[in-house]
C-alpha positions as CSV (number, residue, x, y, z in Angstrom):
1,X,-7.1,15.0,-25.4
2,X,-4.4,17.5,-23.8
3,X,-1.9,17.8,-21.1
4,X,-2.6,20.7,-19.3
5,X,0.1,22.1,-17.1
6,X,-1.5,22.8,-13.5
7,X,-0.2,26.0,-11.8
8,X,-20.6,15.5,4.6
9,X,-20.6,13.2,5.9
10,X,-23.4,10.7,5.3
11,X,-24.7,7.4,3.9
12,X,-23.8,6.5,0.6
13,X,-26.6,7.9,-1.9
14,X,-25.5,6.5,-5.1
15,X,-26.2,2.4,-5.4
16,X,-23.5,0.5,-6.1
17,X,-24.1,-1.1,-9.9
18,X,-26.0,-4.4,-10.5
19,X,-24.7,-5.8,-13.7
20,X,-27.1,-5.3,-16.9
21,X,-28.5,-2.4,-14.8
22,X,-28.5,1.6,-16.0
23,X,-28.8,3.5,-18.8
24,X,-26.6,2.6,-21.8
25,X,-23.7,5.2,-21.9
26,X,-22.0,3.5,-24.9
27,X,-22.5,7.2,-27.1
28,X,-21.1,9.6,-24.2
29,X,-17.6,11.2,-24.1
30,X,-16.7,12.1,-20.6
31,X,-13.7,14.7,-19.8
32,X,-11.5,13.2,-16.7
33,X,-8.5,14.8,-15.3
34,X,-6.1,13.1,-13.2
35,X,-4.3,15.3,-10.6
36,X,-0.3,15.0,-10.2
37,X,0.6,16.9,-7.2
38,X,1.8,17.0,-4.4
39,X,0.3,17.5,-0.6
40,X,1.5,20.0,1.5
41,X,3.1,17.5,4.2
42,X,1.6,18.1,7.9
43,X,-0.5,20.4,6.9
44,X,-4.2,19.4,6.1
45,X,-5.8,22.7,5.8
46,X,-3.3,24.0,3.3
47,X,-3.9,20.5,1.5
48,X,-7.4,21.4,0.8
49,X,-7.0,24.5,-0.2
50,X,-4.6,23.1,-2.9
51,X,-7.0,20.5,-3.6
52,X,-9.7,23.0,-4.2
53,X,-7.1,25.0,-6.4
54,X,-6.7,22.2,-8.9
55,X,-10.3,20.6,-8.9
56,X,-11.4,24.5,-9.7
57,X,-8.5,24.8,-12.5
58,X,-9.7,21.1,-13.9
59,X,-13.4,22.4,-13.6
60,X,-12.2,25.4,-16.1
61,X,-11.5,22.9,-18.6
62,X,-14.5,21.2,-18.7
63,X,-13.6,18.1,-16.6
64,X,-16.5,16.0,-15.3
65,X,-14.4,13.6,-13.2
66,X,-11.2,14.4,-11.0
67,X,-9.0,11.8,-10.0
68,X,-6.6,12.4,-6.8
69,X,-3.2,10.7,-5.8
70,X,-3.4,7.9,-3.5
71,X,-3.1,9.9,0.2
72,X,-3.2,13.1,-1.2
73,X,-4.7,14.3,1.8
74,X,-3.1,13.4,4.9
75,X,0.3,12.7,2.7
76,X,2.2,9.4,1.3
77,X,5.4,8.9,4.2
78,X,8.2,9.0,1.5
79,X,11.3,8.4,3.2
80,X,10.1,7.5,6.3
81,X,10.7,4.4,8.6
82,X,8.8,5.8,11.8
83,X,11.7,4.8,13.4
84,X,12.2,1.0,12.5
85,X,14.6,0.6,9.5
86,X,15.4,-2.4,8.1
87,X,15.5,-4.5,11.6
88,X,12.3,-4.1,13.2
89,X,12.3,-4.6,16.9
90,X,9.0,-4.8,18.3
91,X,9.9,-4.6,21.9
92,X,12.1,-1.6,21.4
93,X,11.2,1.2,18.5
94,X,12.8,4.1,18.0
95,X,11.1,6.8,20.1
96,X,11.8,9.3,17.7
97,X,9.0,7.1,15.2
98,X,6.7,7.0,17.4
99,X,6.7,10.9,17.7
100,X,6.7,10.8,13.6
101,X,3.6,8.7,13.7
102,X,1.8,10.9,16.1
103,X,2.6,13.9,13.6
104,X,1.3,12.1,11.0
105,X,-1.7,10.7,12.7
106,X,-2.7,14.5,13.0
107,X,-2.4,15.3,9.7
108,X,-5.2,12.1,8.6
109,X,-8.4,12.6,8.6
110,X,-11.7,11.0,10.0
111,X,-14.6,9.6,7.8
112,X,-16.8,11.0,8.0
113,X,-15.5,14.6,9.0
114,X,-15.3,18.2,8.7
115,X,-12.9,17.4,5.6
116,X,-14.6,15.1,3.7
117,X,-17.9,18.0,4.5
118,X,-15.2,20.2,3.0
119,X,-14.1,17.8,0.2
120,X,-18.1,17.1,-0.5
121,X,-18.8,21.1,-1.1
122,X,-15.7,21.3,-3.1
123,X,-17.5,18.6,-5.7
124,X,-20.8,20.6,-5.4
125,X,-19.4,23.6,-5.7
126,X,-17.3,23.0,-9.6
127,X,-19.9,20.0,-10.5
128,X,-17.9,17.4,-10.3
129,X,-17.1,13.6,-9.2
130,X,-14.6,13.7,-7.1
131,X,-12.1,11.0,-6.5
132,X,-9.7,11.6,-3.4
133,X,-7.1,9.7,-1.6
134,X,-6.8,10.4,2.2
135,X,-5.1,8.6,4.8
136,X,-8.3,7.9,7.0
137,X,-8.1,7.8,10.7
138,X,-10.5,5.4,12.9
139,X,-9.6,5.1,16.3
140,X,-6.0,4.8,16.5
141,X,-5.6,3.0,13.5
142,X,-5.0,4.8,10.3
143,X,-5.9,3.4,6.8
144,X,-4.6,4.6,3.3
145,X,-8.4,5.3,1.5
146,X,-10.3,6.2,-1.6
147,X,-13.3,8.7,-0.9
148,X,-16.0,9.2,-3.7
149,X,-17.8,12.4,-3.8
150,X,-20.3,13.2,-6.8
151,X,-21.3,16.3,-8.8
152,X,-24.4,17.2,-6.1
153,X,-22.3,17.7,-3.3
154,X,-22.6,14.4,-1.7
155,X,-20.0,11.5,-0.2
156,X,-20.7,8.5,-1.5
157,X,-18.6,6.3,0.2
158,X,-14.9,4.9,0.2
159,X,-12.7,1.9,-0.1
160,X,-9.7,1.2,2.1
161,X,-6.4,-0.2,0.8
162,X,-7.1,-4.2,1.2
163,X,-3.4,-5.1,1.2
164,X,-0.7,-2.1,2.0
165,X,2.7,-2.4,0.9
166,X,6.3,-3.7,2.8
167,X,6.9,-1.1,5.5
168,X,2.6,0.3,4.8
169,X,1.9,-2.4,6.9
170,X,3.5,-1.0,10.0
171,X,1.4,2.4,9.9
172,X,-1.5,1.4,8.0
173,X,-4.0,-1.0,8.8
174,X,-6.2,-3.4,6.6
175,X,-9.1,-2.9,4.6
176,X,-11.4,-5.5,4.1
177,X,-14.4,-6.8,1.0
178,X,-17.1,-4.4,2.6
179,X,-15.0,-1.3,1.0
180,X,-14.8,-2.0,-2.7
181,X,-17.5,-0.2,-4.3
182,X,-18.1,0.0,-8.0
183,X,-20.6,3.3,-8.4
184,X,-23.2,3.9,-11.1
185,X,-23.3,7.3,-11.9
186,X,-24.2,9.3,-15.4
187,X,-20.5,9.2,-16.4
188,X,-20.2,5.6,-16.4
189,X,-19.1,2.8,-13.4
190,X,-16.3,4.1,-11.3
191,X,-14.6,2.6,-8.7
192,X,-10.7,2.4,-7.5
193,X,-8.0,0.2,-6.2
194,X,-5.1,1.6,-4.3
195,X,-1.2,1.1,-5.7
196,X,-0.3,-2.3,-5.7
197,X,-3.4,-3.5,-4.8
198,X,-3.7,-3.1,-8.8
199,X,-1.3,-6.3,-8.7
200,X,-3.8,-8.7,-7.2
201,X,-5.7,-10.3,-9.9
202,X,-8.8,-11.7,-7.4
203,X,-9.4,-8.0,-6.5
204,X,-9.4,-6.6,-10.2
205,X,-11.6,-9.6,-11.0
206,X,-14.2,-8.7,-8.0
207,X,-14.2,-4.7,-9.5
208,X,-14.2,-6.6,-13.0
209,X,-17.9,-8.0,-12.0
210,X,-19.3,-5.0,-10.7
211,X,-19.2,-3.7,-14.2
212,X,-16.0,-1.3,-13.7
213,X,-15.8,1.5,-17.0
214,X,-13.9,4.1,-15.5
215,X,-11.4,2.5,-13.4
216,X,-9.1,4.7,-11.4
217,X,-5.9,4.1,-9.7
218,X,-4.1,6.3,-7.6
219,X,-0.6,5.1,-6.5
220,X,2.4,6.3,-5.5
221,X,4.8,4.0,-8.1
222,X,6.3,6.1,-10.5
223,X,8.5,3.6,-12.2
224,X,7.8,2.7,-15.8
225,X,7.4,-0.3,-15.2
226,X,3.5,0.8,-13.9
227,X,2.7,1.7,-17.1
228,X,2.5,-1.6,-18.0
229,X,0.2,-2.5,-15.0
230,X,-1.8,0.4,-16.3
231,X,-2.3,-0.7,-19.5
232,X,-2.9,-4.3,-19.5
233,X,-5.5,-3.4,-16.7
234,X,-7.1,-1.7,-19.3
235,X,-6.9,-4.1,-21.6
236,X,-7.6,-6.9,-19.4
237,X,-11.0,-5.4,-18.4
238,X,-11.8,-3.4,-21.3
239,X,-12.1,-0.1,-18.8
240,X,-10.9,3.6,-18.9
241,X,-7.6,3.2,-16.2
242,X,-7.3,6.3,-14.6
243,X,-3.6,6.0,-12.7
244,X,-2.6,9.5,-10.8
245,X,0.3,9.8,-8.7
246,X,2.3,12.4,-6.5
247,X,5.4,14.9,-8.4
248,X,7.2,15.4,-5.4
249,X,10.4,17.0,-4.5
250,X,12.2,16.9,-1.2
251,X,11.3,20.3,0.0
252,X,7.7,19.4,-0.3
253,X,8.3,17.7,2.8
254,X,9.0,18.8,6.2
255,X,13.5,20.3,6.8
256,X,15.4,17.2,7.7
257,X,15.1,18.5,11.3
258,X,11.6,17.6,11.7
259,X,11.7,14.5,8.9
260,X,13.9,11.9,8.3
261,X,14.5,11.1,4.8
262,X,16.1,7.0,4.3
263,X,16.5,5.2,1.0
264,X,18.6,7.6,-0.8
265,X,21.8,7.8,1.2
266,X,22.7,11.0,2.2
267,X,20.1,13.4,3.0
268,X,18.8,14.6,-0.4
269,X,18.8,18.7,-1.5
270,X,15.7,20.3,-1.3
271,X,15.3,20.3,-5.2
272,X,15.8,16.7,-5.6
273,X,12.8,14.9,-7.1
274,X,11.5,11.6,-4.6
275,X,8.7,11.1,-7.0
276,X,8.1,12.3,-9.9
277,X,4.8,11.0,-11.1
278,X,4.1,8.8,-14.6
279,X,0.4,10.1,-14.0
280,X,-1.2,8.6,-17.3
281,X,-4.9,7.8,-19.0
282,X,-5.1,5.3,-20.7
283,X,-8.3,3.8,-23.1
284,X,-9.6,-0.2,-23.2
285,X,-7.7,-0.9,-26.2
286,X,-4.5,0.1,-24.3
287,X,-4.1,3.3,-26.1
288,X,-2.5,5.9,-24.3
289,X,-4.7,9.2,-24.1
290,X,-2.6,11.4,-22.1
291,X,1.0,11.2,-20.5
292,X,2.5,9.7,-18.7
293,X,4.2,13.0,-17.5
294,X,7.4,12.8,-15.8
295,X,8.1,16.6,-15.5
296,X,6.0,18.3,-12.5
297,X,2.8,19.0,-11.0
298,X,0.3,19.1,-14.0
299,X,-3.3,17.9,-14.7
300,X,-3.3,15.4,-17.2
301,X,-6.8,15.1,-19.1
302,X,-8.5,13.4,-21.6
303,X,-11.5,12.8,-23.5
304,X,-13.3,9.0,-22.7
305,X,-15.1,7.6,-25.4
306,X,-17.7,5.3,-23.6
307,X,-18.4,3.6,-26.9
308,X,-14.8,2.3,-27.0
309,X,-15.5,0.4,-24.2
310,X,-18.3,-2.2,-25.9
311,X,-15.9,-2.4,-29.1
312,X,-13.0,-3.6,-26.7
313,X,-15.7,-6.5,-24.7
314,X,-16.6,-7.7,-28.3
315,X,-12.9,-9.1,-28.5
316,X,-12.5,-10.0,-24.7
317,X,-15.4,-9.6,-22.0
318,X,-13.4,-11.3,-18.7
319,X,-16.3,-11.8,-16.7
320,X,-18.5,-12.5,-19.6
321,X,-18.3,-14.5,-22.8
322,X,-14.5,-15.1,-21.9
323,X,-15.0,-16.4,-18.6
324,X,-15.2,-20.1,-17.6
325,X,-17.2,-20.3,-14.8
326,X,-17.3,-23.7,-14.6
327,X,-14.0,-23.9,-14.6
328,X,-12.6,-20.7,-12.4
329,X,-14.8,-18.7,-10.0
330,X,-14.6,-16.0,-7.1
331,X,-16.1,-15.7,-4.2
332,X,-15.8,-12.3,-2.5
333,X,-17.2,-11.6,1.4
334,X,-18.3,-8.3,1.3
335,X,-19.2,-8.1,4.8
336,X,-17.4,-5.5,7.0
337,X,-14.7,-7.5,9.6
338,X,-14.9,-5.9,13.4
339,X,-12.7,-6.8,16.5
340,X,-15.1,-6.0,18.7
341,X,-19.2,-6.3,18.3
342,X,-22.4,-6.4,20.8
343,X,-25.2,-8.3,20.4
344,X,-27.1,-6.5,22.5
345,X,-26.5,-3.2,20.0
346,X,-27.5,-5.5,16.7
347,X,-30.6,-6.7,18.4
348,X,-32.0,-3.1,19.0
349,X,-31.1,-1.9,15.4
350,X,-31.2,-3.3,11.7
351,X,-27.3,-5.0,10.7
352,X,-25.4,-2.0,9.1
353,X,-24.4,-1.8,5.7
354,X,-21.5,-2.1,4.3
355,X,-19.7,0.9,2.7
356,X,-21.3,1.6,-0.9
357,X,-23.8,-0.7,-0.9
358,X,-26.9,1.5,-0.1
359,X,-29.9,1.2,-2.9
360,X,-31.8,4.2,-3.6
């Protein structure tokens, strides 16, 4: 393991996993990276050219799977209250918010896109699986999202952020059980839950019985305190936990003139740190593999010993021999939720699927 210092759109193609199903991948080693950096706020284009910068740096080292910081593309609103503050007003928001939100709603992207076309070649291109948080627009709603991409060039799919967090909820809008997809691919099962979404114990359990090995978490908590979450996750469902977060310092976002910075009193200097990462890998026994790193933009990789993950299960399987189905059981509806629908439209055509669930 090491701590390196860093300097299209389509149908899912990959089936999510059926449990007992795919090769056994128990003697592999996989190389992962996880990506601490930060995006360049308002500014998309230059975003993915940083993006492609560190997945092509990672590639160097040999990294089969690249893990992204939750809204790495499209940017994670530090500091901002679009306006509201502590007492929100419906009737009457600040005007200057709304102008915020329009800047930021320019910067997120659609899915599918010309950037997630981009973000697709960019896997193809260094061979590998791609893991990228956006903030995804549809409509005039925007949603804090996971996008997979795998080593051929190809999107896979995404999940949305089920539950954002405190003021999240006023610029971000639900996801919902069609949009948590567990992927089989050669490395191993990979799927991802969003920040504090890693807090619900229902939605670990549903990734938990799709077979989850590699399971990654970008967030934007940077407080020790995560590392916990982190590694009782892993732990708890004897998986890989992949956690990568933003190393941001004020000047990474926009002059105070265009960006209003609350939560730290007085405007902060340009050099002062508003996040400064914990990104961290850490193995099913709980052992840490590589960081956390508290000191700047870096990529933190490690080597993943598949086979740990069968010697962890033989102590505590949660969905298998320590479960009590009889006793405790979930139910997940994995069918997408829509405001609007037309019966004329579903009569003409076959019922869509829901996001990461197409078979081969």
């Amino acid at each position: 393991m090491a701590l390196v210092p860093s300097g299209s759109g389509g149908a899912p193609v990959i089936a999510e996993v059926e449990m007992n199903g795919g090769a056994d991948q128990s003697s592999a080693t996989v190389r992962a990276t996880v990506v601490q950096a930060s995006t360049v706020f308002y500014d998309t284009p230059a975003t993915l050219d940083k993006a492609e910068r560190l997945i092509a740096e990672a590639a160097g080292y040999g990294s089969q799977l690249v893990v992204f910081p939750e809204a790495f593309v499209g940017g994670y609103p530090r500091g901002s209250t679009f306006g509201f503050g502590i007492s929100i007003s419906i009737t009457n928001p600040k005007d200057k918010g709304k102008g915020e939100f329009q800047k930021y709603y320019a910067a997120a992207i659609d899915v599918p896109g010309p950037e997630v076309t981009r973000l697709a070649a960019m896997a193809g291109k260094y061979k590998v699986f791609l893991v990228m948080g956006v903030i995804e627009r549809e409509g005039y709603t925007l949603y804090c999202s996971v996008l997979f991409f795998d080593p051929l060039g190809r999107y896979l799919g995404k999940h949305r952020k089920l539950m954002p967090t405190a003021l999240e909820r006023i610029i971000w809008g639900f996801g919902d059980g069609s949009t948590i997809p567990v992927y089989d691919t050669p490395l191993g099962k990979i799927g991802a839950l969003i920040c504090w979404e890693n807090k619900m114990p229902l939605l670990r359990t549903a990734l938990y019985g799709k077979g989850i090995e590699i399971y990654c978490a970008p967030t934007a908590d940077s407080r020790p305190v995560w590392q916990a979450s982190m590694t009782h996750i892993a732990m708890e469902g004897g998986c890989f936990v992949l956690s990568a977060n933003q190393f941001c310092r004020r000047q990474d976002y926009p002059p105070p003139s265009e960006y209003a910075f609350a939560g730290l009193g007085e405007e902060p200097s340009p050099d002062t740190v508003v996040c400064p990462g914990g990104s961290v890998i850490i193995s099913p026994s709980g052992e840490v593999l590589a960081g956390p790193n508290y000191d700047g933009e870096a990529l933190i990789t490690a080597d993943l010993d598949m086979g740990e993950i069968v010697r962890a299960k033989f102590d505590f399987d949660v969905v298998g021999h320590y479960s009590r189905p009889e006793v405790l059981s979930l139910v997940v509806d994995d069918q997408p939720h829509r405001p609007v629908s037309f019966t004329s439209a579903a009569e003409k055509a076959p019922a869509a699927k829901s996001d990461g669930t197409a078979k081969p």
